[in-house]
C-alpha positions in Angstrom: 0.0 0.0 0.0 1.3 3.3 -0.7 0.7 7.0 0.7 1.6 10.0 0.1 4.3 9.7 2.6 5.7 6.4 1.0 4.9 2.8 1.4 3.5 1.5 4.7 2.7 -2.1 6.0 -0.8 -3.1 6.1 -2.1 -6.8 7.6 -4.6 -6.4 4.5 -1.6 -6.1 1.9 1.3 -7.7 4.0 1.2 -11.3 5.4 4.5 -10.7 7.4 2.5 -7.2 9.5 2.2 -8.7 12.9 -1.4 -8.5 14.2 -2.1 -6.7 17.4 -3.0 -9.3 19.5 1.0 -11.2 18.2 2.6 -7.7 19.0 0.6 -7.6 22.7 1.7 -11.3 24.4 4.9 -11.4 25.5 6.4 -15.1 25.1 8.4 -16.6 28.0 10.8 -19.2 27.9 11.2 -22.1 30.3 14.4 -25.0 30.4 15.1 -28.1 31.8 18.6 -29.5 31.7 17.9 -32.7 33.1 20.7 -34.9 34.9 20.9 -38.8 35.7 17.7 -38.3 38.7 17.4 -34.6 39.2 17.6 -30.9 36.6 17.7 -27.5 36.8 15.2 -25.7 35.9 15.5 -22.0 34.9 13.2 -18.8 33.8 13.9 -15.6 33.3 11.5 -12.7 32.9 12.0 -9.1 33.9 12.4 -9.2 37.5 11.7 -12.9 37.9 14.8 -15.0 37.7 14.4 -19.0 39.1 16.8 -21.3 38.8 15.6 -24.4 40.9 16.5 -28.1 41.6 13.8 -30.2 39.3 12.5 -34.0 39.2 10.4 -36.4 36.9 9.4 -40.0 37.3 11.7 -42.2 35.5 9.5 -44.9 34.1 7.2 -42.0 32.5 10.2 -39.5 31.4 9.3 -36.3 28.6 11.5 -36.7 25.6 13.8 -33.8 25.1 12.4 -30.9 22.5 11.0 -28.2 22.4 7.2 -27.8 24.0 4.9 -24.7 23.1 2.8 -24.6 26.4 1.2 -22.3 28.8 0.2 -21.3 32.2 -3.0 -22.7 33.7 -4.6 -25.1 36.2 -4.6 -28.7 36.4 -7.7 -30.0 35.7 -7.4 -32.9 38.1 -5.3 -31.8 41.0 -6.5 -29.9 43.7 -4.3 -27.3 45.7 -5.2 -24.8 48.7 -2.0 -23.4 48.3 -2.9 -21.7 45.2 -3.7 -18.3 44.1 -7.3 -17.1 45.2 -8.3 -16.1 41.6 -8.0 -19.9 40.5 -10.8 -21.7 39.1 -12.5 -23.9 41.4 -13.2 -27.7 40.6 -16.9 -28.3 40.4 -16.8 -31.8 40.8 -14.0 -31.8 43.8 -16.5 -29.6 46.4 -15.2 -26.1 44.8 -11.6 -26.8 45.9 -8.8 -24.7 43.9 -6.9 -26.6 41.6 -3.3 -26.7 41.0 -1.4 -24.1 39.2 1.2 -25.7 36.1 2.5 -24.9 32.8 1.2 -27.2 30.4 3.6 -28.6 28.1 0.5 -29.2 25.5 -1.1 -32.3 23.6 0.9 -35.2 22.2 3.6 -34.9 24.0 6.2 -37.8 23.5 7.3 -40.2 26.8 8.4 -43.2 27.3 11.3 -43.3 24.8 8.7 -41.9 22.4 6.8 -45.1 22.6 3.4 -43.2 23.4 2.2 -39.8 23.9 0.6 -37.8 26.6 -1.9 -35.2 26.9 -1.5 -34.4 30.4 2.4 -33.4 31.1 2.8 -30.1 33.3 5.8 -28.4 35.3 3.9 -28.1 38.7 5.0 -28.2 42.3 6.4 -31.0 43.7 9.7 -32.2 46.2 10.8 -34.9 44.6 10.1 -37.7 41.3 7.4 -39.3 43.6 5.2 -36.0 43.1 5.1 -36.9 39.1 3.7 -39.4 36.9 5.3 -38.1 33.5 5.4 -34.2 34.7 7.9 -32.2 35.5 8.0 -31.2 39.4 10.1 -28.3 41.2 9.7 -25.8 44.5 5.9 -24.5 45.1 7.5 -21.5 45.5 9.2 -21.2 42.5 6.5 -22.4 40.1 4.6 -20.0 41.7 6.9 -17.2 40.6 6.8 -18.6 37.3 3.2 -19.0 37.1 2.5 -15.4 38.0 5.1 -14.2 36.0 3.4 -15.7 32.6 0.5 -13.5 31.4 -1.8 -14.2 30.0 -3.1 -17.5 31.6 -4.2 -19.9 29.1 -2.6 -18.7 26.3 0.0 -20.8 24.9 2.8 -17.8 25.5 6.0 -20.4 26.7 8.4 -22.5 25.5 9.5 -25.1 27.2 12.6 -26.5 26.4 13.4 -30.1 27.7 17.2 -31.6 27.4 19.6 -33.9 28.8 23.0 -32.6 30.3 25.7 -33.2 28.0 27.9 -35.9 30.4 31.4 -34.2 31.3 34.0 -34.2 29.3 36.9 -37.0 30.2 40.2 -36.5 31.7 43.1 -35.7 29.8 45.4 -39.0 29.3 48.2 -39.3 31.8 50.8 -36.5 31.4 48.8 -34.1 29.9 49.1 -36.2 26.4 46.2 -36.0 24.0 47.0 -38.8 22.1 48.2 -42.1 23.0 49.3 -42.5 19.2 52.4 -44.7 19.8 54.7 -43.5 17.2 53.9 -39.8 18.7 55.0 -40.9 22.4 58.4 -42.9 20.5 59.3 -39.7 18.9 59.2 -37.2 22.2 61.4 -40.0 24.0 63.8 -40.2 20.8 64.0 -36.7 20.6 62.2 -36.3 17.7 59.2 -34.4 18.6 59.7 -31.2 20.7 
């Protein structure tokens, strides 16, 4: 489209213009670096920096990737502890449910040998407080939770991987090689 003033962006003329509700949410980002039994998990947002121990049950565990997810409550686990503004459960007596990022539908476990539809990062103290999610401080998730707005709009990545196992000692001496001829040739004289 072009003015008098020159050509502007228009969402009816442009496919790339951002709409106003893309340019309004802000995305967050979420990761788990997950060890032999027990990960870090670490947000960052403006103010709100967590960096927290983390645990999942081994016999359900996420695959590592990528997740688009976002902040809500559980739809089956109950939780006085959680904000006053939560939604109650209807068919639990009007108790508050729990507060979690959802990591969304289809998401791989198992050594991708099925899918859930029900994997969250919620509160929790150790891998006994999961069956396939990803559990951390009440505190923290809190902090995360309340951090992410909106609610229920799928607003954060979640990013899932495995540490990267150390790197191994150097060989004896400081050598990086054990290349026979090499370690011949420094004793000959050979080789500075």
């Amino acid at each position: 489209m072009t003015t008098l003033h020159g050509h502007i962006k228009s969402p009816w003329v442009d496919p790339t213009f951002p709409s106003a509700i893309e340019v309004a949410i802000m995305t967050y980002e979420i990761k788990v670096v997950r060890g032999e039994n027990q990960g870090t998990l670490s947000f960052n947002s403006g103010s709100i920096s967590v960096s927290t121990p983390c645990w999942w049950d081994p016999a359900v565990k996420v695959e590592a990737g990528t997740y688009a997810g976002y902040a809500t409550w559980m739809a089956d686990k109950i939780d006085s502890g959680s904000p006053p503004d939560n939604k109650p459960c209807p068919w639990k007596n009007n108790q508050k449910r729990r507060v979690g990022i959802y990591l969304g539908k289809g998401v791989p476990v198992v050594n991708r040998t099925r899918h859930s539809d029900d994997i969250f990062i919620h509160k929790g103290t150790d891998a006994s407080w999961s069956d396939g999610c990803i559990v951390a401080d009440s505190g923290e998730v809190l902090k995360i939770w309340n951090a992410i707005t909106p609610k229920d709009s799928q607003n954060v990545t979640v990013i899932v991987e495995d540490q990267k196992p150390a790197a191994s000692p150097p060989p004896p001496g400081g050598k990086k090689s054990y290349n026979p001829f090499l370690i011949w040739g420094e004793r000959c004289g050979f080789i500075p």
